[in-house]
N, C-alpha and C positions, 0 to 999 in steps of 0.2 A: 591318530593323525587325520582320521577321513571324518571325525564328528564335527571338527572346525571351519573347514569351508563348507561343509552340512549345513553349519548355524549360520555363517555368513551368507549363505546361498537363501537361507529360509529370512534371515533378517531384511537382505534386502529385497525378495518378492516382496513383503511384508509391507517394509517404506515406499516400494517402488514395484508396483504389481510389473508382470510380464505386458498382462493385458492392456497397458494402457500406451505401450507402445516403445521402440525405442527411440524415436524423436522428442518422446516427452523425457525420456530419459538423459539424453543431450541436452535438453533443455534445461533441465532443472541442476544439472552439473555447472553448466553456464550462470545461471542465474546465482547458485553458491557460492561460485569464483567471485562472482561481480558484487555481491552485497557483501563479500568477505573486505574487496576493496572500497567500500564507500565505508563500513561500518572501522577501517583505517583511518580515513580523511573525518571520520565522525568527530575522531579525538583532536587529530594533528592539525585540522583545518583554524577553529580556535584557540592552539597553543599557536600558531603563524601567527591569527590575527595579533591576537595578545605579544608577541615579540616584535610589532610591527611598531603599534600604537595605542595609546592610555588613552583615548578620546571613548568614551559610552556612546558615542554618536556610531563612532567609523565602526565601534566591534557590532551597535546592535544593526547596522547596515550589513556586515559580512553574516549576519545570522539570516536576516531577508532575502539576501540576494538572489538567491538559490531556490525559493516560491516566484520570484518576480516573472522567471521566463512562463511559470503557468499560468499565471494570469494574463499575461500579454498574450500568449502562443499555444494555450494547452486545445482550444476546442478547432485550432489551425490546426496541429500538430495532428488531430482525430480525423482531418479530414485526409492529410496528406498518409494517414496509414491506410485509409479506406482506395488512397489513387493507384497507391505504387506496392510494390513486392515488398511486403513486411520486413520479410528475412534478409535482404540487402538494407531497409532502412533501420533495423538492428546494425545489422553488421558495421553499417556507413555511418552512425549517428555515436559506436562504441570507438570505432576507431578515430574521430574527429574526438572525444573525449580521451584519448591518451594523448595523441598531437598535443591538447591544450594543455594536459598535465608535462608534458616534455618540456614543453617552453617554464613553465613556471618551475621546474626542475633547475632548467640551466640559469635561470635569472635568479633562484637562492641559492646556487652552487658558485654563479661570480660575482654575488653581492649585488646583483642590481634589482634585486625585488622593495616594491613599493608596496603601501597599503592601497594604490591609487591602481597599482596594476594588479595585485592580490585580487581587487574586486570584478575588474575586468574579466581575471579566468574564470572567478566563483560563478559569475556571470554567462559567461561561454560554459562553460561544464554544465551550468543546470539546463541552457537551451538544450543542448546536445544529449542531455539526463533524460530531459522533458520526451523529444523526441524517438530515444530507444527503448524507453520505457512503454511509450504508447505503441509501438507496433509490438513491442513485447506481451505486453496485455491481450491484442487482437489476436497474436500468434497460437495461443496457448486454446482456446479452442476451435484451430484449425488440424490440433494433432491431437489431439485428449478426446476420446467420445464421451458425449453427453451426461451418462451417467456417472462418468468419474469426475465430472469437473469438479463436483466437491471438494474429491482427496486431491486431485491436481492442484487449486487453489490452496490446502490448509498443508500440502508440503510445502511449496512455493514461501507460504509465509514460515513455517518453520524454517528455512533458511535464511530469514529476512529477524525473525528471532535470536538463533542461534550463531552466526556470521557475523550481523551488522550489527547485533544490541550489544551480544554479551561477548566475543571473542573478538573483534573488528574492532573498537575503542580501546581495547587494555592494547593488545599489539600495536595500535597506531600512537600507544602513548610511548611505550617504551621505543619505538623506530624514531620517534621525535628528541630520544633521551641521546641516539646515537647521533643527532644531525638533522636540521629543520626541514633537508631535501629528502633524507631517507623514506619516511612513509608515504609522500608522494609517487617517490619511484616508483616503490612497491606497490603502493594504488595503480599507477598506470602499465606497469606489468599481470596484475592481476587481470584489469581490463580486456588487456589484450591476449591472455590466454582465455578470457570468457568469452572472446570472441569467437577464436579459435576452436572451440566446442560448441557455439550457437551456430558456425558453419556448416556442423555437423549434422543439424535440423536439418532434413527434405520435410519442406511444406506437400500436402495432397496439390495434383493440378485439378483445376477448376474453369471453368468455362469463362470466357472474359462477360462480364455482367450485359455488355454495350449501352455501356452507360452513357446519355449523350455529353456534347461536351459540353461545358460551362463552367463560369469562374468560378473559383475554388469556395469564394464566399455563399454561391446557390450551394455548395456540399455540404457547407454549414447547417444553414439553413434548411436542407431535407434530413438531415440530422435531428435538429430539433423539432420538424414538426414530425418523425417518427417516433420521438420519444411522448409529445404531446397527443396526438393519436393513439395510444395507445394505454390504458389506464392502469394496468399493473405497473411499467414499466416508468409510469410518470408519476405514478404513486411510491413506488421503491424509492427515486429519485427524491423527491421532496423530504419523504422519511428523514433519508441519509443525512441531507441539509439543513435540516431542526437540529437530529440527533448530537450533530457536529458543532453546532451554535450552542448546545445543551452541554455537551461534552468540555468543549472549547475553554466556556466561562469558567469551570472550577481548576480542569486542569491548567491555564493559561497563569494560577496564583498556586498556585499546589506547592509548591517551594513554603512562599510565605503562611499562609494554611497549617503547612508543618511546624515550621517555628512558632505559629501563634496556638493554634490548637493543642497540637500535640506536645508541644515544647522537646522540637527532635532537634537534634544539628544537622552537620554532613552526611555523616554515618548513616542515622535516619534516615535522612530523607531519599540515600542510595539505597536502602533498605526496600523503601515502599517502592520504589520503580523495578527494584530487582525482584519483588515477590509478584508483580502484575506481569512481570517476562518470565517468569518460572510458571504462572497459570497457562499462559500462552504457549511455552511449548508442551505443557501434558497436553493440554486441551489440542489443540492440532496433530497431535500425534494419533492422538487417539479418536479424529474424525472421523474416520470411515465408517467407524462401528456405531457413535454417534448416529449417523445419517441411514445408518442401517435400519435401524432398533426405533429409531423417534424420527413421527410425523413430521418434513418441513415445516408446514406452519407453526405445527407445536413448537416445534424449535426456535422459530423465529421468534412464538411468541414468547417462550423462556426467556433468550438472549436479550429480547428488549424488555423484560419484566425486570430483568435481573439486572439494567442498567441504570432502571430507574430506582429499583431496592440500593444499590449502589450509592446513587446523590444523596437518600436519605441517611444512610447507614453513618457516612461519612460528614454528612451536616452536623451531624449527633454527637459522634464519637469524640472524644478529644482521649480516648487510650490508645499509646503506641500501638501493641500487639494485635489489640481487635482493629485499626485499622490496615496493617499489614493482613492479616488474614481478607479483609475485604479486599484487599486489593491481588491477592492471586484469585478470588474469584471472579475479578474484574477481568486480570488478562486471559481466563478460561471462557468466559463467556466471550468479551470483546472477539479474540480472534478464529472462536468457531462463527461467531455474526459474520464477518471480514470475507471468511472462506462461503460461509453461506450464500451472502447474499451477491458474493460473484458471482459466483455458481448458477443463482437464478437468474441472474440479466442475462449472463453467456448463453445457456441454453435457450433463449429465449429470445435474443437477439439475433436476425439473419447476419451470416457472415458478412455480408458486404458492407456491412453499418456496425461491424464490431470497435472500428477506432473511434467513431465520431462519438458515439452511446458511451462508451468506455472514457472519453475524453470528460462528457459532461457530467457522467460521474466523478470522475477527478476533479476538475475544477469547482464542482458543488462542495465537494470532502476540504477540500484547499482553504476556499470563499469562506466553508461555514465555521472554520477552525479561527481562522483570523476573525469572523467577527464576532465571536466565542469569546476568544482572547480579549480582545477591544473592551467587550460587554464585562467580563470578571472583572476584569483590573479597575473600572468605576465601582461597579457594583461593590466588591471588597474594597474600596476605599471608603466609600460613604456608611456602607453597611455591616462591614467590618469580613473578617478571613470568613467565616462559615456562610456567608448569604451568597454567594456563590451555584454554591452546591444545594441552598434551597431555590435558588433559581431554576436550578437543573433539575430538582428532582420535579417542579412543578412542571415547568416547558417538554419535558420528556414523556412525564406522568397523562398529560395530555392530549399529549399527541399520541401515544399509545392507545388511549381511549377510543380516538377518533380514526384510526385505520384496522384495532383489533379486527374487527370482522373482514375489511378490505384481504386480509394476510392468507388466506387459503387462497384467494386468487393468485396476488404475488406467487406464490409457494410453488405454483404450478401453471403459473403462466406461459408452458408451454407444452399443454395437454396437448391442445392439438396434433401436435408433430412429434407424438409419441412413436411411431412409425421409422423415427429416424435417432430412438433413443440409444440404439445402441453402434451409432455411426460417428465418425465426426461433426462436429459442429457446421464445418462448411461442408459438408457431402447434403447437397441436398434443400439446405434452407434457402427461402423465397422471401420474396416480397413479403412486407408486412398484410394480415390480412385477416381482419377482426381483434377482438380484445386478445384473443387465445396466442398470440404470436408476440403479445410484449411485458418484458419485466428485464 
């Protein structure tokens, strides 16, 4: 009787070290609940739109609507987590997302739901998304020390894996089988128990920076020239927004791809997404030991070696199987990169510029993915399904070339402040102040 919570007791140091804290442990229970609820709305959201309306126009609008608030509002959104108390604008940005999901509750539960106002929530829930998502980013290492933000980041996504890909859609299909209002509900309940455990976070206190005052738009703007001063952290940056332009084009036709290349149908082509989310959760699970054992740089350079091996593999291939195999060593690489290369801006980034840095990352990843998208879908029409992927593998293959040596700086762009590596992230960090303080 006493080997069993033995093994539970050791499993979960295991997932969830002691050492790293019990507010990361709150945290990351919160964050489980909440991607459990979106990876609901993942399914249920266009089975609504689709019982709403047969226009291709209105469904591929409700598929947009939900990036639109980042682009209008993401490097806003960076500043207002650097103004105010994080952990309130979690809290206040999660609970204004159940509010919105309530109302759209009660409007398919008395028949008054439109596609016109359907889009209106999509709309309000991503601002609100956009927003608790950014101080959430910034929160995580205010409680996680330095040297764990790796595993902090590569559990984080394991929830974002296991919740929103693979258990989050099937449940949100079947709540929708009982009633078009059901996994709504349940989304907005989940919400607000994620809340209720993000409560549970106590942030460290921290000296107020005295930062003077000025419009929200100079916070911007010291944002991005902290990022441009600084060469690791403007070089990670640019990286990411190739990588995503590069990534963007094959995946954005990867449906069609399948059908033409490989000659899959449905099956298939769930197949090849379910084998890149099967990489993703070994490979995350098994980060720590990853980061233990193997050089950052080395690593970084692996994951991006192996991303451009990827476009080629797949330009190539027109066999089912061996593209299925490429593609769990896609989601094994992709999301030990994901966990990586957070890991190296956080530590690297002073606290006080963790939403703005963290925003323009976001919106770089956003920008680079739609004009990815944009770039495939020409590209594979004039070129046909595989030119694509030889886009990517050249535009990738290139730019790895050009930053290879750059990546030991990245990697450890924040030698300097080695001093404070086994502290929290905001215990202690300053002003930007030489190349050694950004990535």
């Amino acid at each position: 009787m006493t080997a069993l919570p033995r093994l539970l007791d050791r499993a979960t140091e295991w997932a969830v070290p002691a050492r790293m804290g019990t507010a990361f442990r709150w945290n990351l229970a919160s964050s489980w609940v909440g991607q459990l609820g979106d990876g609901i709305a993942l399914a249920a959201g266009p089975l609504l739109v689709a019982s709403l309306t047969r226009d291709p126009t209105l469904i591929a609008a409700a598929a947009m609507v939900q990036n639109v608030p980042t682009l209008l509002l993401g490097l806003y959104a960076g500043a207002v987590a650097d103004r105010v108390d994080r952990r309130r604008l979690v809290l206040a940005a999660n609970l204004v997302r159940v509010a919105v999901l309530a109302v759209l509750v009660s409007t398919i539960v008395t028949g008054t739901v439109s596609i016109g106002l359907l889009l209106a929530t999509l709309f309000a829930v991503g601002v609100a998304e956009l927003f608790a998502d950014t101080g959430w980013r910034a929160v995580l290492p205010m409680i996680v020390p330095k040297a764990d933000l790796g595993i902090g980041n590569a559990r984080q996504m394991s929830g974002f894996l296991v919740a929103n890909q693979f258990v989050g859609p099937a449940v949100g299909a079947s709540l929708f089988a009982l009633g078009s209002a059901v996994p709504f509900g349940v989304q907005g309940a989940a919400l607000l128990l994620a809340a209720g455990l993000f409560a549970k976070v106590r942030l460290p206190q921290e000296e107020d920076p005295q930062r003077p005052e000025q419009h929200i738009g100079h916070d911007i703007l010291d944002g991005l020239r902290w990022i441009a001063g600084n060469a690791p952290i403007r070089t990670l940056t640019l990286v990411i927004f190739i990588f995503n332009i590069t990534w963007g084009a094959p995946w954005g036709v990867l449906v069609y791809w399948a059908q033409e290349r490989l000659h899959v149908g449905a099956v298939g082509f769930g197949l090849l997404t379910t084998c890149s989310a099967v990489g993703g959760v070994a490979s995350v699970l098994l980060y720590d030991r990853l980061e233990r054992r193997v050089p950052l740089a080395r690593l970084m350079r692996i994951c991006l070696s192996l991303e451009v091996l990827t476009h080629l593999a797949l330009a190539l291939t027109t066999v089912p199987w061996f593209a299925m195999a490429v593609m769990v060593v896609f989601g094994a690489y992709a999301f030990v990169w994901g966990s990586l290369s957070s890991a190296v801006r956080q530590r690297a980034t002073p606290n006080e510029y963790q939403g703005r840095v963290g925003s323009v990352y976001w919106v770089g990843l956003i920008v680079g993915l739609l004009v990815g998208q944009f770039l495939g879908g020409q590209i594979a029409d004039r070129f046909g399904a595989a030119a694509p992927f030889w886009f990517a593998f050249a535009g990738a293959g290139l730019t790895l070339v050009v930053v290879w040596r750059q990546l030991d700086n990245i990697a450890h762009a924040d030698a300097s402040d080695q001093t404070d590596a086994d502290a929290p992230a905001g215990a202690g960090a300053g002003a930007p102040d030489g190349a050694g303080t950004g990535a």
